[in-house]
C-alpha positions in Angstrom: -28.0 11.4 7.7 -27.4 14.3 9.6 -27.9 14.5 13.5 -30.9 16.9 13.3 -32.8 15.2 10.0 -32.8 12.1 11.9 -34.1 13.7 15.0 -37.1 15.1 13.6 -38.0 12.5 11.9 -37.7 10.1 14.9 -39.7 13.1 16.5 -42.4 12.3 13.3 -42.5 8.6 14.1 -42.9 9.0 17.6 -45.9 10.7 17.3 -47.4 8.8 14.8 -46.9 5.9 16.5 -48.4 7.5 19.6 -51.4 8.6 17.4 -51.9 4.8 16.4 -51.4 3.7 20.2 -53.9 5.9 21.0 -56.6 5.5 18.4 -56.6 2.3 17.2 -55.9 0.5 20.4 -57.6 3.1 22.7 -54.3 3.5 25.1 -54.4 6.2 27.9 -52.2 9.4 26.9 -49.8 8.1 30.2 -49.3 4.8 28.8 -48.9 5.9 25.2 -46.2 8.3 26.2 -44.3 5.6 28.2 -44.5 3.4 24.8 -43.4 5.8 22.0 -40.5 6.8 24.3 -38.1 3.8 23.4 -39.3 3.7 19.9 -38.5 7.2 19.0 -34.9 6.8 20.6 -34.3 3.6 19.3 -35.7 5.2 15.7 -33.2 8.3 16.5 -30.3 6.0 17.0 -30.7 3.9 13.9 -31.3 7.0 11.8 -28.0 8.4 13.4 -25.7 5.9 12.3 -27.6 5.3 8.8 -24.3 4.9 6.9 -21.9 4.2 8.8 -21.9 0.9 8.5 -21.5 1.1 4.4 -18.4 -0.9 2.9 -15.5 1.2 2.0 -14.0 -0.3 -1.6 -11.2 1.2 -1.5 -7.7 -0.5 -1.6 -5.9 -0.7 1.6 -2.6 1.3 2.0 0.4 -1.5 1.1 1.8 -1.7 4.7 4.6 -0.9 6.1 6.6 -3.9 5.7 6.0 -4.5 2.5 7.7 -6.6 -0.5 9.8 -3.9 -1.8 11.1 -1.9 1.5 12.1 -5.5 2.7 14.2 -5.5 -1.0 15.1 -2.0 -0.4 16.6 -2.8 3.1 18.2 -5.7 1.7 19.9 -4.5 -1.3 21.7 -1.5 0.8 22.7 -4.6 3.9 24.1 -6.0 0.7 25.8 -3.0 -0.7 27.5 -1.8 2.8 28.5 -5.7 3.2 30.0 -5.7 -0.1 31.6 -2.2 0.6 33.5 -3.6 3.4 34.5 -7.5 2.5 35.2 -8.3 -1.1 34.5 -12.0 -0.7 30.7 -10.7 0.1 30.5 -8.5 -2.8 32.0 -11.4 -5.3 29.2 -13.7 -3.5 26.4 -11.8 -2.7 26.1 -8.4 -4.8 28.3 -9.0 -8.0 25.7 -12.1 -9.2 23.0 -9.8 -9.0 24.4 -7.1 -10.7 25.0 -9.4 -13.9 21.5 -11.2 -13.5 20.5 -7.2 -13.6 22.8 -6.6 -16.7 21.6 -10.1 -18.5 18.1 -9.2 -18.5 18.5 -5.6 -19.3 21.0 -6.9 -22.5 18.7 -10.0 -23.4 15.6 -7.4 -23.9 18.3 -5.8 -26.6 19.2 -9.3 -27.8 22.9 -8.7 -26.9 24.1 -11.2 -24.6 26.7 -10.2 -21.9 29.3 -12.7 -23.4 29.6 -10.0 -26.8 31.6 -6.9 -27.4 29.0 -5.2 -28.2 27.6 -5.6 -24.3 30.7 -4.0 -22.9 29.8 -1.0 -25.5 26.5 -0.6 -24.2 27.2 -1.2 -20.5 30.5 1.4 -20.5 33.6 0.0 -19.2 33.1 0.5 -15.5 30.3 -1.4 -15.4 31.3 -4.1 -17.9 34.5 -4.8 -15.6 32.5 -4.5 -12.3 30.2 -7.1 -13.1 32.4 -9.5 -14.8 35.6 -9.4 -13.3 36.2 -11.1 -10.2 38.6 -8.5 -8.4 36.2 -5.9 -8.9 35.8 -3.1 -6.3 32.6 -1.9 -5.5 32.4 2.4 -6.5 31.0 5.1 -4.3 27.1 4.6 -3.8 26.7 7.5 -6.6 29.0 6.2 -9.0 27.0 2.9 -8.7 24.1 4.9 -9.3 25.5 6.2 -12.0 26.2 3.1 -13.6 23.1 1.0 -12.5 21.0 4.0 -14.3 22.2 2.6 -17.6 20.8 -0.6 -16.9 17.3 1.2 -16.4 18.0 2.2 -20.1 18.2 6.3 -18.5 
């Protein structure tokens, strides 16, 4: 409500209850005054925040730290290990990369053991998941090649 509708009508109930303090229990104007006072401030204040206390229902913001900047983060520690040790890219990033590739070739119904999967992969991508002395491309390249596996 705003500030000056709940003003003047805190105004209106302070003088109607002074008119009832001073008619129906025959209250001297003094006394009446010094009553309706703290009830039309309190009545002010309570009109005043009418509303504010309503529930919000809508979803919170995902925070900050959520389930997929903590994968983000993680997949690029993974990729700049993997850049710089070969052992950590054969370990850590090259298993993924063919889970990746399975699923993406299962949803086909090719499986990554066929010819037809190094077809559909490309050659690059084919060798860099499956062979084990594979060296990891430039980050575009590897974009490049993971946007076939998004079916781009």
């Amino acid at each position: 409500m705003k500030p000056w509708k709940a003003i003047l009508l805190a105004i209106l109930i302070g003088v109607f209850t002074g008119l009832v303090a001073g008619w129906l229990m025959a209250m001297p104007v003094f006394w009446a005054i010094v009553v309706v006072l703290p009830i039309t401030a309190v009545a002010a204040m309570a009109l005043m925040t009418l509303g504010t206390a309503e529930p919000s229902w809508q979803p919170l913001p995902p925070p900050e730290e959520s389930l997929t900047v903590h994968q983000a983060t993680s997949l690029s520690t993974r990729l700049a290990e993997g850049a710089r040790d070969p052992g950590r890219f054969r370990t850590r990033v090259q298993p993924r990369l063919r889970r990746l590739a399975e699923n993406t070739l299962r949803h086909k119904g090719i499986n990554l053991s066929d010819e037809k999967a190094r077809e559909v992969l490309g050659e690059e991508l084919y060798t860099l998941i499956t062979t084990r002395d594979a060296q990891l491309p430039s980050p575009e390249r590897l974009a490049e090649l993971l946007s076939r596996l998004e079916g781009k």
